[in-house]
C-alpha positions as CSV (number, residue, x, y, z in Angstrom):
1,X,-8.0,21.7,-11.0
2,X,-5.1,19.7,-10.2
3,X,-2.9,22.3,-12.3
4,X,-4.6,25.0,-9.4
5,X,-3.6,22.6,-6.9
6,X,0.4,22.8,-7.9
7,X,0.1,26.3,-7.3
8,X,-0.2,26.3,-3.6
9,X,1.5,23.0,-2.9
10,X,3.0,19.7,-4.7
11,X,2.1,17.4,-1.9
12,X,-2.1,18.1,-2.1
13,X,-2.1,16.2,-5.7
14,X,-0.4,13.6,-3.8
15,X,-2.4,13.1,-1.2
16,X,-5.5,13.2,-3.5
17,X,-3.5,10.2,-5.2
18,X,-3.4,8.7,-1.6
19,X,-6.4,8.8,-0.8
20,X,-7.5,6.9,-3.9
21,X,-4.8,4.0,-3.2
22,X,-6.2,3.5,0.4
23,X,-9.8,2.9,-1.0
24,X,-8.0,0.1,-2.8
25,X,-6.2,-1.4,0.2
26,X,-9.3,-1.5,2.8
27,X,-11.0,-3.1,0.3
28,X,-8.5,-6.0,1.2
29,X,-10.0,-7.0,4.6
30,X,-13.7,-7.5,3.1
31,X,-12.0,-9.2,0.5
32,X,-10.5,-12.0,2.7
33,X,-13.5,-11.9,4.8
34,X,-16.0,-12.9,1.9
35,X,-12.8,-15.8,1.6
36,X,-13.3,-16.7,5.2
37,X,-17.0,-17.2,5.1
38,X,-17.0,-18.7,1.5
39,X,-19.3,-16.2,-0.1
40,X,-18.0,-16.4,-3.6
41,X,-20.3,-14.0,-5.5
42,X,-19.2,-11.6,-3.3
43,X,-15.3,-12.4,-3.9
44,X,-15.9,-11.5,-7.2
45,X,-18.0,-8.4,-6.5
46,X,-15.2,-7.1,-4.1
47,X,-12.5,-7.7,-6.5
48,X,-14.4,-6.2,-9.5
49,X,-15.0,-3.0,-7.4
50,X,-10.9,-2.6,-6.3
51,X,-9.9,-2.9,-10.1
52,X,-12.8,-0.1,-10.5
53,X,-11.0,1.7,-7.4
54,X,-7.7,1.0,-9.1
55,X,-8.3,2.2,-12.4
56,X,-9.7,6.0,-10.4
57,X,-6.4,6.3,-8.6
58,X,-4.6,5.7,-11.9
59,X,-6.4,8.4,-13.5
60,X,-5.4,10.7,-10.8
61,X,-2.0,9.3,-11.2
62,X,-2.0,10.5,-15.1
63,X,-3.9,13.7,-14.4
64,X,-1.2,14.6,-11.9
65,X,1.8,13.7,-14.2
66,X,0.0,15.7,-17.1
67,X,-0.3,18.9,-15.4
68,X,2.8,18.7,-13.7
69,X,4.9,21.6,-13.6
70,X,8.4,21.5,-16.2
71,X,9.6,24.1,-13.1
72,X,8.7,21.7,-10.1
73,X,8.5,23.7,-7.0
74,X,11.2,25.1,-4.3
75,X,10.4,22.7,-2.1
76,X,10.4,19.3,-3.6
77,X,12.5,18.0,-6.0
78,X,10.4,16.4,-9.3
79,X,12.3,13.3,-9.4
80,X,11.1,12.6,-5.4
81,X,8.0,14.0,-6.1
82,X,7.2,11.4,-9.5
83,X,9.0,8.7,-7.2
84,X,6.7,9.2,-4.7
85,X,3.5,8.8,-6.6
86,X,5.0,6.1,-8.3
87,X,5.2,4.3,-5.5
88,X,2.3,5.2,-4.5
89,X,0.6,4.0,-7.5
90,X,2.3,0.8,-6.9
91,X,1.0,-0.2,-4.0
92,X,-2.8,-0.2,-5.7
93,X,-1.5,-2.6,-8.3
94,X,-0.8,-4.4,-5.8
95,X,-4.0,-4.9,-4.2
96,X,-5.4,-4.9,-7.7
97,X,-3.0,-7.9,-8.2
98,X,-4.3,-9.7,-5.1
99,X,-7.5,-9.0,-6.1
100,X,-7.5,-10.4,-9.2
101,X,-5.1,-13.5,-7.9
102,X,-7.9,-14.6,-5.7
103,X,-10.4,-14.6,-7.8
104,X,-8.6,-17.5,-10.5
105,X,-9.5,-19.8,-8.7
106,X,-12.1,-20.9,-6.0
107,X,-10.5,-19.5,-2.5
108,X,-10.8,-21.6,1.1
109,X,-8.6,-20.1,4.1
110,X,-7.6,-22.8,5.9
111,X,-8.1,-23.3,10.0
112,X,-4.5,-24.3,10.0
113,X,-3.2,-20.5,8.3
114,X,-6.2,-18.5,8.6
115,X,-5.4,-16.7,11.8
116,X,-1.3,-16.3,10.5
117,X,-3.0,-15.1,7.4
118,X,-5.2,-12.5,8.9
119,X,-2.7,-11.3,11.0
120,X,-0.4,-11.1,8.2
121,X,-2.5,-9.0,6.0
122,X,-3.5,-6.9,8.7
123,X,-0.1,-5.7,9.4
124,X,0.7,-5.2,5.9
125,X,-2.2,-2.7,5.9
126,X,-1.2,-1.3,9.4
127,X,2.1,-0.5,7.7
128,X,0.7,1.2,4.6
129,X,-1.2,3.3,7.2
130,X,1.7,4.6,8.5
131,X,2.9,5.8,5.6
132,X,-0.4,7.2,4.5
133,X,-0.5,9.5,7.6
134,X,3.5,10.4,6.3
135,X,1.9,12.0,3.7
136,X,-0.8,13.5,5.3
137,X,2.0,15.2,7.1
138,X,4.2,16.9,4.2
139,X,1.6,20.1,4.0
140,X,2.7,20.4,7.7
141,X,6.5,19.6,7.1
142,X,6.8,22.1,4.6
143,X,5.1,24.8,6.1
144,X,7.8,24.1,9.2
145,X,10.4,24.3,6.4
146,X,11.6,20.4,6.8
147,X,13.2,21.7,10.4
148,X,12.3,21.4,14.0
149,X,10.1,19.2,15.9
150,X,7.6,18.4,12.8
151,X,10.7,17.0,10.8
152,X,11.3,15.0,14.2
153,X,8.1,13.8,14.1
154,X,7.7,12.2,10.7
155,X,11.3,11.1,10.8
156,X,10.0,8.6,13.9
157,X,7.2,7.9,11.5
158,X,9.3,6.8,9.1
159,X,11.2,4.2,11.8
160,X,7.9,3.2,12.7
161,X,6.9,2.2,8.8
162,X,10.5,0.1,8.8
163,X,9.5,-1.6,12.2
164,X,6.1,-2.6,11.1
165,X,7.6,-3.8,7.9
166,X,10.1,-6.0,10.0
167,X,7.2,-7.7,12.3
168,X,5.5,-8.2,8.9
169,X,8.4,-10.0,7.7
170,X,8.5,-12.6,11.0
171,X,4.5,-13.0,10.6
172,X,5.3,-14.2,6.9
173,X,7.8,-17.1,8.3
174,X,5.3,-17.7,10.9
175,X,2.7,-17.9,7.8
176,X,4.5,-20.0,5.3
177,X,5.4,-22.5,8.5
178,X,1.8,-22.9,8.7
179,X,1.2,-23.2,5.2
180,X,3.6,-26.0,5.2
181,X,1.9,-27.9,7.8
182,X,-1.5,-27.8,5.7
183,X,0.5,-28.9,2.6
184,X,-1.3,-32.3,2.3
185,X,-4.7,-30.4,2.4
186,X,-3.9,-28.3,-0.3
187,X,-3.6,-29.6,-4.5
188,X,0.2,-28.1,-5.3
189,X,-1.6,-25.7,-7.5
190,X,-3.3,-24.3,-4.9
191,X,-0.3,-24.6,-2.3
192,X,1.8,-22.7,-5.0
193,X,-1.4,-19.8,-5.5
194,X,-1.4,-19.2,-2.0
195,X,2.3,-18.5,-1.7
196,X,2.4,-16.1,-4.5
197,X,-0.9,-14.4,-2.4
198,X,1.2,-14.1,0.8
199,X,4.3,-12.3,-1.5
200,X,2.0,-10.1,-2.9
201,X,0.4,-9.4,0.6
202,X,4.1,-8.9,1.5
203,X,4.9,-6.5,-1.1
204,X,2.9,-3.6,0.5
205,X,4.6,-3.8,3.8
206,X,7.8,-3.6,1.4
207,X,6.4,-0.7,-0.7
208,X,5.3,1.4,2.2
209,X,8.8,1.7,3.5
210,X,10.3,2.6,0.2
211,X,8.0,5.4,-0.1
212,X,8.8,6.2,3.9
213,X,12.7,5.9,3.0
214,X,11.8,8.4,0.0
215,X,10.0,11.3,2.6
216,X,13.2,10.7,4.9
217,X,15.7,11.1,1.8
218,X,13.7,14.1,0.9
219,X,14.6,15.3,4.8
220,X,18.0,14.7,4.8
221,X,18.7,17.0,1.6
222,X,16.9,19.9,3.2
């Protein structure tokens, strides 16, 4: 089926893909949720289901690279196009990873971070977003042949991706200020578990703009 797919377009196997990784991502906000509210048999069941959600995309992910084309198509290059899911795959490890980080230990979001926290991950997600609705747009961008306005448009898009990434960048000092603060709450284990949580957090606001960056290279060769 995927095979079919390449026929008519390279970017509908990737946003099949996408799709896939975003089921793991919004699993992210019940995840913290079931945190906040201390409900730790549902932790557990949330992070069991994203590594379930994790493992599907990946499948995709090896279904696509199986049945790709030696002869990629005129329109993309198959080094941007493998880049791209890469990347793409990525960013569900990544909430696999967080997922599984969370559940090592018993979890408590502090009053003193929760709200930095929160905000934190929610514009880490905001910014995958953006560059989920990026790829719901290369069906469009080719059909306009990479030109005009539609080439304008996800070229702002892409800004938009390394903006959000920036403001999540200032939320994370904002976050790890607070964090310091509650450091005599916290065992150093813990302190240290929660810091490598927020850099994981981090990393999809990161990923999402390399995967921008890679539609806007893709642009600027056409």
């Amino acid at each position: 089926m995927l095979f079919n797919l390449f026929g008519r377009s390279p970017f509908q196997p990737l946003q099949k893909h996408m799709e896939k990784v975003a089921h793991c991502i919004h699993e992210l906000v019940a995840l913290f949720t079931a945190i906040k509210q201390g409900q730790e048999k549902q932790v557990q069941e949330i992070a069991d289901h994203i590594s379930s959600l994790e493992h599907a995309a990946d499948r995709t992910k090896d279904e696509i690279r199986n049945n790709i084309p030696s002869s990629l198509f005129l329109s993309l290059d198959r080094s941007s196009f493998l880049e791209m899911l890469s990347l793409q795959d990525t960013l569900a490890d990544k909430a696999e990873d967080i997922a599984v980080l969370v559940t090592l230990r018993p979890m408590k979001l502090l009053k003193t971070f929760e709200e930095p926290f929160l905000q934190f991950l929610q514009k880490n997600i905001d910014s995958f977003e953006m560059v989920r609705r990026i790829i719901q747009e290369l069906q469009d961008l080719q059909e306009s042949s990479f030109g005009g306005n539609e080439a304008k448009k996800v070229k702002a898009m892409v800004e938009a991706v390394a903006f959000k990434e920036h403001e999540a960048d200032l939320l994370q000092r904002e976050l790890l200020r607070a964090l310091f603060a509650s450091e005599r709450e916290l065992s150093y284990g813990l302190y240290i578990h929660w810091q490598k949580i927020f850099e994981v957090v981090g990393s999809l606001s990161n990923i999402s703009e390399k995967l921008a960056n890679c539609v806007r290279a893709t642009l600027d060769v056409k």
